[in-house]
KESEGU-905753 format. One line per 10 residues: number of its first residue (from 1); their letters; for each residue x, y, z of C-alpha. Coordinates in nm, 2 decimals. Layout:
N
NUM	A	X/Y/Z ~ ...
This chain:
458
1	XXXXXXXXXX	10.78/11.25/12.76 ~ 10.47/11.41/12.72 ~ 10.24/11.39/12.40 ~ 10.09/11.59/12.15 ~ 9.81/11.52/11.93 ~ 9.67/11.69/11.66 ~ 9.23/11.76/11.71 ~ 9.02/11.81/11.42 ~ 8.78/11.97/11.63 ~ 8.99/12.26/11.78
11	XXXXXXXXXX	9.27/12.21/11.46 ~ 9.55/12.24/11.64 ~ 9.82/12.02/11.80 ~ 9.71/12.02/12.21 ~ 9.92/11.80/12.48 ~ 9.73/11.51/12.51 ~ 9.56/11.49/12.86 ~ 9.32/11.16/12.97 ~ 9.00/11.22/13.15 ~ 9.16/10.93/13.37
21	XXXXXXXXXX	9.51/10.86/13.36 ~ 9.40/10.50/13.49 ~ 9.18/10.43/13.18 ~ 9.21/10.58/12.83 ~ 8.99/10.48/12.60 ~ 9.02/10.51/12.21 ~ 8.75/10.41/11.94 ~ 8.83/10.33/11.58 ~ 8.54/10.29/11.31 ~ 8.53/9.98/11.20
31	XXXXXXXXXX	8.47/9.83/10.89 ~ 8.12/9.73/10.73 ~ 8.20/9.38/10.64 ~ 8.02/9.27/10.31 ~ 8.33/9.26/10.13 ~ 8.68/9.23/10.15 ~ 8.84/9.57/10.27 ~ 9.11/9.74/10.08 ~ 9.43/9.90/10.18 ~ 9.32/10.22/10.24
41	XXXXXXXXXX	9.08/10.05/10.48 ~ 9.38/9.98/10.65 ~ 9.59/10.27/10.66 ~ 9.36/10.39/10.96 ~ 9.40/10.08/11.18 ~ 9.80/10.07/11.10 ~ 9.82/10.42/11.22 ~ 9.64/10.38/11.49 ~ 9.77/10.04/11.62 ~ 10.08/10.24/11.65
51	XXXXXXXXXX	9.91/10.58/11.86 ~ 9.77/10.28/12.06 ~ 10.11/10.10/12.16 ~ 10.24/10.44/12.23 ~ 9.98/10.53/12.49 ~ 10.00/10.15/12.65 ~ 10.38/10.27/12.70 ~ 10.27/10.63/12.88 ~ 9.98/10.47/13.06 ~ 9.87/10.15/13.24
61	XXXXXXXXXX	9.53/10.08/13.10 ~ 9.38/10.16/12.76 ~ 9.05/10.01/12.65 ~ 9.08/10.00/12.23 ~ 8.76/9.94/12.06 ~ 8.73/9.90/11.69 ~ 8.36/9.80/11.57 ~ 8.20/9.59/11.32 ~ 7.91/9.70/11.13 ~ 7.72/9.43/11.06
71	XXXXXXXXXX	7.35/9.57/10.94 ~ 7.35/9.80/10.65 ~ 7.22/9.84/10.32 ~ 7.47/9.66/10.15 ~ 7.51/9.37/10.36 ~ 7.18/9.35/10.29 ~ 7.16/9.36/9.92 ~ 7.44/9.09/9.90 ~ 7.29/8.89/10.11 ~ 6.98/8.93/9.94
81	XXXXXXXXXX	7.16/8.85/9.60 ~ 7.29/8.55/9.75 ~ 6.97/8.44/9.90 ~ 7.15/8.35/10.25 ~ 7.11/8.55/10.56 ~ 7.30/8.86/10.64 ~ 7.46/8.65/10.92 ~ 7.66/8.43/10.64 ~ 7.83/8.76/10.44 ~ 7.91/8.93/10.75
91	XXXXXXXXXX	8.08/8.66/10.96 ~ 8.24/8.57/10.64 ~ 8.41/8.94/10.61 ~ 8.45/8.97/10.98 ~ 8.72/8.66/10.98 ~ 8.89/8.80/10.67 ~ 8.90/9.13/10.78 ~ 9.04/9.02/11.12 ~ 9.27/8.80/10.90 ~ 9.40/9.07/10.73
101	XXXXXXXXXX	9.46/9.30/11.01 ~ 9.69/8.99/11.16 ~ 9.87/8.99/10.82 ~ 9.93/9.37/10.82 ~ 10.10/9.28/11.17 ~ 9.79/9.48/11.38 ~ 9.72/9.38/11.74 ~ 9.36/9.28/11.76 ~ 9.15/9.56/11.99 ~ 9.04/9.51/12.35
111	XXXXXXXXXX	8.67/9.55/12.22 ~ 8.51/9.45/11.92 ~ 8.14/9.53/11.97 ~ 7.89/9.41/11.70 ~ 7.62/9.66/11.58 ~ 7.35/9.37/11.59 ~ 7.46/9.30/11.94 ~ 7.38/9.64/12.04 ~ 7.01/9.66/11.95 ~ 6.91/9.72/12.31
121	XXXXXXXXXX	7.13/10.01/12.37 ~ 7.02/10.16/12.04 ~ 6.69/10.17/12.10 ~ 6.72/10.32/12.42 ~ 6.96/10.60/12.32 ~ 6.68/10.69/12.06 ~ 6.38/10.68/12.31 ~ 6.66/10.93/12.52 ~ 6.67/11.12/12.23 ~ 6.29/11.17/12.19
131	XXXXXXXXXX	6.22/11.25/12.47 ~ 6.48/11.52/12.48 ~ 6.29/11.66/12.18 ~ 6.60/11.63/11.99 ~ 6.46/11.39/11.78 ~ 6.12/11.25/11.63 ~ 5.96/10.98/11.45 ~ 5.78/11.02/11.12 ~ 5.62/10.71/10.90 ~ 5.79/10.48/11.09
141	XXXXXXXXXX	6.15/10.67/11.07 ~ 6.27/10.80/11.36 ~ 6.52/11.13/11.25 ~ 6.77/11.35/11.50 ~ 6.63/11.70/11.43 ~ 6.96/11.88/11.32 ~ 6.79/12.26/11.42 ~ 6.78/12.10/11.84 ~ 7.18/12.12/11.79 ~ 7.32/12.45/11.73
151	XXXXXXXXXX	7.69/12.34/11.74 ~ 7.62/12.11/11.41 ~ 7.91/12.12/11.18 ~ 8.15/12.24/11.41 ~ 8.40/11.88/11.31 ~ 8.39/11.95/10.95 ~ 8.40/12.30/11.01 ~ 8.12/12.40/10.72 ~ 7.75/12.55/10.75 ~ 7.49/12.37/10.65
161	XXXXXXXXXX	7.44/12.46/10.28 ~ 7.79/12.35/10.25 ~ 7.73/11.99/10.46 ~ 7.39/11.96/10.26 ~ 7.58/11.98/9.89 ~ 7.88/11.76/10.02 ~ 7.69/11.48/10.16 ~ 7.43/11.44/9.89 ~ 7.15/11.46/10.21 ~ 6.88/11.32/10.09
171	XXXXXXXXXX	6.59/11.52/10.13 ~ 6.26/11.31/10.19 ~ 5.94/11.45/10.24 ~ 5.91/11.33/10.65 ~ 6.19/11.52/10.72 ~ 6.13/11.86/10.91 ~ 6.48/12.00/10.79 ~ 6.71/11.88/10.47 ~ 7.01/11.78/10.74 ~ 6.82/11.58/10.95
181	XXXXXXXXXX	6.94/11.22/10.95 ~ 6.78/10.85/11.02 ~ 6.80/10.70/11.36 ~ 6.55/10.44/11.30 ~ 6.42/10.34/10.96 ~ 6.16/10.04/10.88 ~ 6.24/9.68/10.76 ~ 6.05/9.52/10.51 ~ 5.94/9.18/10.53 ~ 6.26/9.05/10.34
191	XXXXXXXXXX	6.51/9.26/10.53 ~ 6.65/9.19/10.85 ~ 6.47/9.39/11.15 ~ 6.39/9.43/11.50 ~ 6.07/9.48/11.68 ~ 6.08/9.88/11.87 ~ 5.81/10.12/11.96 ~ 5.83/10.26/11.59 ~ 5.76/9.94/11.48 ~ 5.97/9.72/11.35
201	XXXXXXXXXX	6.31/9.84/11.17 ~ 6.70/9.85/11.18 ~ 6.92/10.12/11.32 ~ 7.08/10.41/11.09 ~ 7.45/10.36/11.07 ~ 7.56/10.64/11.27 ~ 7.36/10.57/11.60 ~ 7.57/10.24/11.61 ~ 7.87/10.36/11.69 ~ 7.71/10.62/11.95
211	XXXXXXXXXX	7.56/10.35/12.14 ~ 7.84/10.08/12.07 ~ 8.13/10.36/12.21 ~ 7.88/10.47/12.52 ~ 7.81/10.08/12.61 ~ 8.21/9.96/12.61 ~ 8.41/10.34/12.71 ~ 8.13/10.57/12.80 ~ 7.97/10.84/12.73 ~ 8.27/11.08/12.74
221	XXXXXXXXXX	8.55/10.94/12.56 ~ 8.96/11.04/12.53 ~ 8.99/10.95/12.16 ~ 8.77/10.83/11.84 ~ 8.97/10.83/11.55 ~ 8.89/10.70/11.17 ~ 8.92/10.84/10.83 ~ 8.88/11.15/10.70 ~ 8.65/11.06/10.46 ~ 8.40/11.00/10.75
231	XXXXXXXXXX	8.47/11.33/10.95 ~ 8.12/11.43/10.78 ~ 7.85/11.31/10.79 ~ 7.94/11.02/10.97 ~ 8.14/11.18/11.30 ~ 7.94/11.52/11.29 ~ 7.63/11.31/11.33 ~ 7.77/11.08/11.62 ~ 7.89/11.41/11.78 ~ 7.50/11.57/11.74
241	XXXXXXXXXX	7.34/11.24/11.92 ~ 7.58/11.16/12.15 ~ 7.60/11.53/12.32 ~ 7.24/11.54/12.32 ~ 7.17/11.19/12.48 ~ 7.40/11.29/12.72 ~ 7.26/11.57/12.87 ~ 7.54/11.80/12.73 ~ 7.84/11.59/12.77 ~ 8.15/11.63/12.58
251	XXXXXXXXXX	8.14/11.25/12.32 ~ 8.50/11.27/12.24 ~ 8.81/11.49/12.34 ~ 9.03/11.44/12.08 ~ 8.96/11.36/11.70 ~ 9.18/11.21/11.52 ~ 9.18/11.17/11.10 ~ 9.41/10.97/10.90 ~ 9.45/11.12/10.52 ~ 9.34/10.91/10.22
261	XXXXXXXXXX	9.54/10.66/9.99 ~ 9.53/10.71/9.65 ~ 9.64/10.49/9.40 ~ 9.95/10.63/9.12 ~ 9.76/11.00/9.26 ~ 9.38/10.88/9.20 ~ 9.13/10.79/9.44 ~ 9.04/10.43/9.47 ~ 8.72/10.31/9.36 ~ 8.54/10.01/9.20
271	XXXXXXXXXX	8.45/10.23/8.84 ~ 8.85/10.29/8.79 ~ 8.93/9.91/8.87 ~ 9.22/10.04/9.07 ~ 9.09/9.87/9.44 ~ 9.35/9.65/9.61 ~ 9.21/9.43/9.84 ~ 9.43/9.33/10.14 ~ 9.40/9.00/10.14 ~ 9.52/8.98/9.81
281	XXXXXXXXXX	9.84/9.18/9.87 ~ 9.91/8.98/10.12 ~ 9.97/8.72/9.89 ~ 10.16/8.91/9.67 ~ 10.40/9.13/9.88 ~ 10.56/9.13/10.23 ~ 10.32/9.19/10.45 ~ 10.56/9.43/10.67 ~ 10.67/9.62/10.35 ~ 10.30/9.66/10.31
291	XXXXXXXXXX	10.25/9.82/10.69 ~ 10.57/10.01/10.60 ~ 10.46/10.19/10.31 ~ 10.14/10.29/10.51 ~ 10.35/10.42/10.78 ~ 10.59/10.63/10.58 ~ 10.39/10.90/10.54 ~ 10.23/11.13/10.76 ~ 9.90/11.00/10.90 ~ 9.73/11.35/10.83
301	XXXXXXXXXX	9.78/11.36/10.47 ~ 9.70/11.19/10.13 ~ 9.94/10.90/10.08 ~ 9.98/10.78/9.72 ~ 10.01/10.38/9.64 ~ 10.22/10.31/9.35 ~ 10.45/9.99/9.24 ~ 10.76/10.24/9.25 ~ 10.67/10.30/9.63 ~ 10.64/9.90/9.70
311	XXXXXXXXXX	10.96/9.83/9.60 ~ 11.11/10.09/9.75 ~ 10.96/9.97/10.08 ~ 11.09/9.62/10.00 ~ 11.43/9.80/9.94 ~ 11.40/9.99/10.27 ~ 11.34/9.67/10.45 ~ 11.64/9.47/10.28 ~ 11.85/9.70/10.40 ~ 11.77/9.61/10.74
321	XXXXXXXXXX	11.72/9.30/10.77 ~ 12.07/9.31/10.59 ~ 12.18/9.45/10.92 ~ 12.05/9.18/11.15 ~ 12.13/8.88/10.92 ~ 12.50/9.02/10.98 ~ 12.44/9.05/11.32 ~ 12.31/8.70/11.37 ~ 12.58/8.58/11.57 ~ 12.58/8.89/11.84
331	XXXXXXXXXX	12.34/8.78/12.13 ~ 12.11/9.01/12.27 ~ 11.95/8.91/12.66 ~ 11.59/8.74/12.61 ~ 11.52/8.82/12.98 ~ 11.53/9.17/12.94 ~ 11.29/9.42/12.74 ~ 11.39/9.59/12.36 ~ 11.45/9.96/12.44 ~ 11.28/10.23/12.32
341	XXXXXXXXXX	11.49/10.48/12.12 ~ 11.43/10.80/12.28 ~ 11.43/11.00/11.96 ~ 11.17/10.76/11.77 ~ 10.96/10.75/12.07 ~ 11.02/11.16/12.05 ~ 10.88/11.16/11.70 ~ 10.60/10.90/11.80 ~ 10.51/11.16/12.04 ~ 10.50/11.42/11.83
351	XXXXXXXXXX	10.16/11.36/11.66 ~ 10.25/11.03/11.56 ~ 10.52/11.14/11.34 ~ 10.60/10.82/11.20 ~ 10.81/10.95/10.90 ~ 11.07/11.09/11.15 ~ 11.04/10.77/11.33 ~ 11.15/10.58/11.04 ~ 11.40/10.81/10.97 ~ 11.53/10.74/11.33
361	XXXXXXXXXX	11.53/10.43/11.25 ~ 11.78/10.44/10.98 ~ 12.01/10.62/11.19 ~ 11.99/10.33/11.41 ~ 12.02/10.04/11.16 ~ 12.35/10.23/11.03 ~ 12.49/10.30/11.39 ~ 12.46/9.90/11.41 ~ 12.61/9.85/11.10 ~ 12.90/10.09/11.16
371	XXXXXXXXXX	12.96/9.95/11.51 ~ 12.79/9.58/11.57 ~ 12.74/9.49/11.90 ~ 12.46/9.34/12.14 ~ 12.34/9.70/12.22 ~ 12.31/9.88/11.90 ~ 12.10/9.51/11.78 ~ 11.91/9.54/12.03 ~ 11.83/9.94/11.97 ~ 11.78/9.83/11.62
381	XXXXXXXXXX	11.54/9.55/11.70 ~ 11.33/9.80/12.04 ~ 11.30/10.05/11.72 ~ 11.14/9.81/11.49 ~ 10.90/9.65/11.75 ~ 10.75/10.01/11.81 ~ 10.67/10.03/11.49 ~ 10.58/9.68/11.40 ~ 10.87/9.64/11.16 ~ 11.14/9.42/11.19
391	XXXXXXXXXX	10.91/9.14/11.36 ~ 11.06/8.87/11.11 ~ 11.42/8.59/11.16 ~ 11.63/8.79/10.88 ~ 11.71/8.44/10.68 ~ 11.32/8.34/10.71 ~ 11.29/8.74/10.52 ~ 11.49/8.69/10.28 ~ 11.34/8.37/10.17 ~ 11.03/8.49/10.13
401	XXXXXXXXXX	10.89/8.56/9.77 ~ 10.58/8.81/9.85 ~ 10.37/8.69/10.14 ~ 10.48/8.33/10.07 ~ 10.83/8.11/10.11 ~ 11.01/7.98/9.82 ~ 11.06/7.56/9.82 ~ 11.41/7.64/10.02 ~ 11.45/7.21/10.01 ~ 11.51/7.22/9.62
411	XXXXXXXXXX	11.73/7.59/9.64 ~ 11.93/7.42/9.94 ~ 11.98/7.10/9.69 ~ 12.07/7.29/9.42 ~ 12.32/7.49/9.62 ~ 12.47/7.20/9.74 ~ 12.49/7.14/9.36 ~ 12.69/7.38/9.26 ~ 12.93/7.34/9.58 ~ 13.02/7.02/9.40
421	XXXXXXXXXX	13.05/7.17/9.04 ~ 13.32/7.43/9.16 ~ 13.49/7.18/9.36 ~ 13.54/6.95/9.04 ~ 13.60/7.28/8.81 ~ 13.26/7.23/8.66 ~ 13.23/7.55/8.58 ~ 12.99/7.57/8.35 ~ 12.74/7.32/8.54 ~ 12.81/7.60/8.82
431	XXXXXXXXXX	12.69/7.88/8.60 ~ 12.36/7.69/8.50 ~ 12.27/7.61/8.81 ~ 12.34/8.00/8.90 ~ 12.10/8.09/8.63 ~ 11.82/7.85/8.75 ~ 11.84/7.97/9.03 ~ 11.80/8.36/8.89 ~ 11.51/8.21/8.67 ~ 11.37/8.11/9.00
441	XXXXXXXXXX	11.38/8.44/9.15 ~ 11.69/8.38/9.42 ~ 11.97/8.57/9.45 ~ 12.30/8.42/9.55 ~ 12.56/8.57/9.72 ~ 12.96/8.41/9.79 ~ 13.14/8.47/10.10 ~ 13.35/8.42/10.38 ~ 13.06/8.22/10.59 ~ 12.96/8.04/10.25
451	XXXXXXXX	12.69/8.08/10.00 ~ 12.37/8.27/10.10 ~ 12.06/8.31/9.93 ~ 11.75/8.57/9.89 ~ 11.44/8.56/9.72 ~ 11.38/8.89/9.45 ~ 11.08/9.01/9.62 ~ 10.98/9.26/9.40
């Protein structure tokens, strides 16, 4: 089954094709870690956790890196308002970011390069550059000269007025053209630095990812991927030093840009107090209703966050784990693999249509309703896995309140309870203890195999 991914450099939908069928490589950005990250940092490696499962299905090797940025202006000024050094905030966020992406049920890459372990490779793909005359160094900056590239802007698709106005370029007086952009810039004596032939300084955040992608994939790569938001200037600019430092080679054959989340239809930020932090989420919701409502959408367009969406994830979920907790009973073989749907891994295919996947899904999850049995379970169970859903026991599910599980000892005693009441006729005992249990957030439900119980999630 072949696939088909969408490139924002050609903008169209091309059958996807590996340099090497042996060894595809994919790069994600990374975060910056001098804070916690918030979910729309995470709708990119959701997304693309799932792109990269799919290809480890269609081919036997693929090298994922996803980087950590751990010099930049930021970091710095926290750590400078901290007084610790930039080492202490950014291990810090590197664990809770790694944390987070656990909790959000993401497989950890194959590569995690560091920006600060990467100094040496920096440095030389700048000297490279130099010497090419594609880029120079002026009081103490070194700067990629835009005008050596002709092909500049052909990612975003703009000219450069256009990039300049969009990008806020900052236009300092050592710079030969408005779009040129800092390889190299100089560290004062309070700022964390390295020694170079410019003196001694700190690399601009774009060559980081150049050098950290060439060092771990090489210089020609299958697939970098990231937000849109960084399709300019941060890609454009990796695509204008990476062609150029090597000799004319292609950096990356297919681009791929997941859509922003907005929150209730606005855009996140820190001046409308409507950031959600994942970590915090994760404490509050199900961490797979969470991954589900970042999947439900297509990856190429906006996705809005609201609470009405939440619970209708939760809801979506319910339903089937619903399913399995009635199927608990029906064994599936451990021995042998979870299928894979053919029509999800269709949509999957399909540009990573993971709406029509979970609309697949559903048809399954109703087909093993309809007609339980150890095959349509174990369709049911292959779908989820794909997608990362479905990863929970049902009971353990259903006894979670958000990210956490009720005190199941003092609902299982007060259960037992109100078996007792109704057996003497104590009615009204039975109904209390119904109601402290509602005031508790669980849900019980009579029947043939007994008293079950849920937690209200939402």
């Amino acid at each position: 089954m072949p696939i088909s991914l969408y490139n924002s450099l050609s903008r169209r939908i091309e059958p996807f094709a590996p340099l090497d069928p042996n060894r595809v490589t994919v790069y994600l950005c990374g975060p910056t870690v001098y804070n916690y990250v918030h979910i729309g940092n995470a709708r990119g490696p959701v997304v693309f956790d799932v792109l990269v499962k799919l290809l480890r299905r269609h081919y036997p090797n693929v090298v994922y890196a996803r980087n950590i940025t751990d010099v930049d202006d930021k970091i710095n000024a926290a750590a400078l308002e901290q007084g610790v050094p930039i080492g202490t905030i950014t291990g810090r966020f590197s664990e809770a970011y790694r944390q987070d992406m656990a909790g959000l049920g993401i497989a950890p890459p194959d590569v995690e390069p560091y920006a600060t372990a990467h100094i040496g490779q920096i440095v030389a793909m700048i000297q490279t550059l130099i010497a090419a005359a594609n880029a120079y160094e002026a009081q103490g900056h070194v700067l990629f000269d835009v005008g050596s590239y002709p092909a500049y802007g052909a990612l975003s698709g703009r000219d450069t007025d256009e990039l300049i106005a969009g990008a806020r370029v900052e236009v300092a007086p050592y710079k030969k053209n408005p779009t040129d952009f800092v390889l190299w810039k100089p560290s004062t004596p309070e700022l964390p630095g390295w020694d170079s032939p410019w003196g001694r300084g700190r690399p601009g955040w774009h060559i980081e990812c150049s050098a950290m992608s060439a060092a771990h994939l090489g210089e020609t790569i299958d697939i970098h991927a990231g937000g849109v938001d960084l399709q300019f200037p941060h890609h454009e600019n990796e695509i204008a030093q990476s062609t150029c430092a090597h000799g004319g080679k292609v950096f990356a054959r297919w681009w791929l840009h997941n859509g922003m989340l907005t929150f209730d239809g606005r855009k996140m930020s820190k001046s409308l107090g409507n950031v959600l932090h994942v970590h915090q989420l994760l404490t509050q919701h199900p961490p797979e209703a969470l991954r589900l409502l970042l999947l439900r959408g297509h990856y190429r367009q906006p996705l809005d966050w609201s609470d009405a969406a939440m619970a209708q994830a939760i809801g979506t979920l319910d339903g089937w784990y619903r399913v399995l907790r009635e199927l608990n009973d029906v064994a599936i073989d451990p021995d042998q693999p979870l299928p894979v749907p053919e029509r999800l891994e269709a949509a999957l295919c399909d540009d990573l249509n993971t709406p029509q996947a979970l609309a697949e899904l559903s048809v399954l999850a109703d087909a093993a309703r309809q007609a339980p049995g150890a095959g349509t379970k174990a369709a049911l169970l292959g779908a989820g896995a794909v997608l990362g859903l479905l990863q929970d026991d049902p009971e353990a599910w259903f006894k979670r309140a958000g990210g956490h599980a009720v005190d199941a000892g003092r609902v299982e005693a007060l259960l037992e309870e109100r078996r007792t009441a109704r057996a003497a006729r104590d009615f009204a005992r039975a109904d209390a203890i119904r109601h402290e249990l509602t005031e508790m957030g669980v849900v019980i439900e009579d029947g043939a195999q007994g008293t079950r119980w849920s937690v209200i999630k939402r």
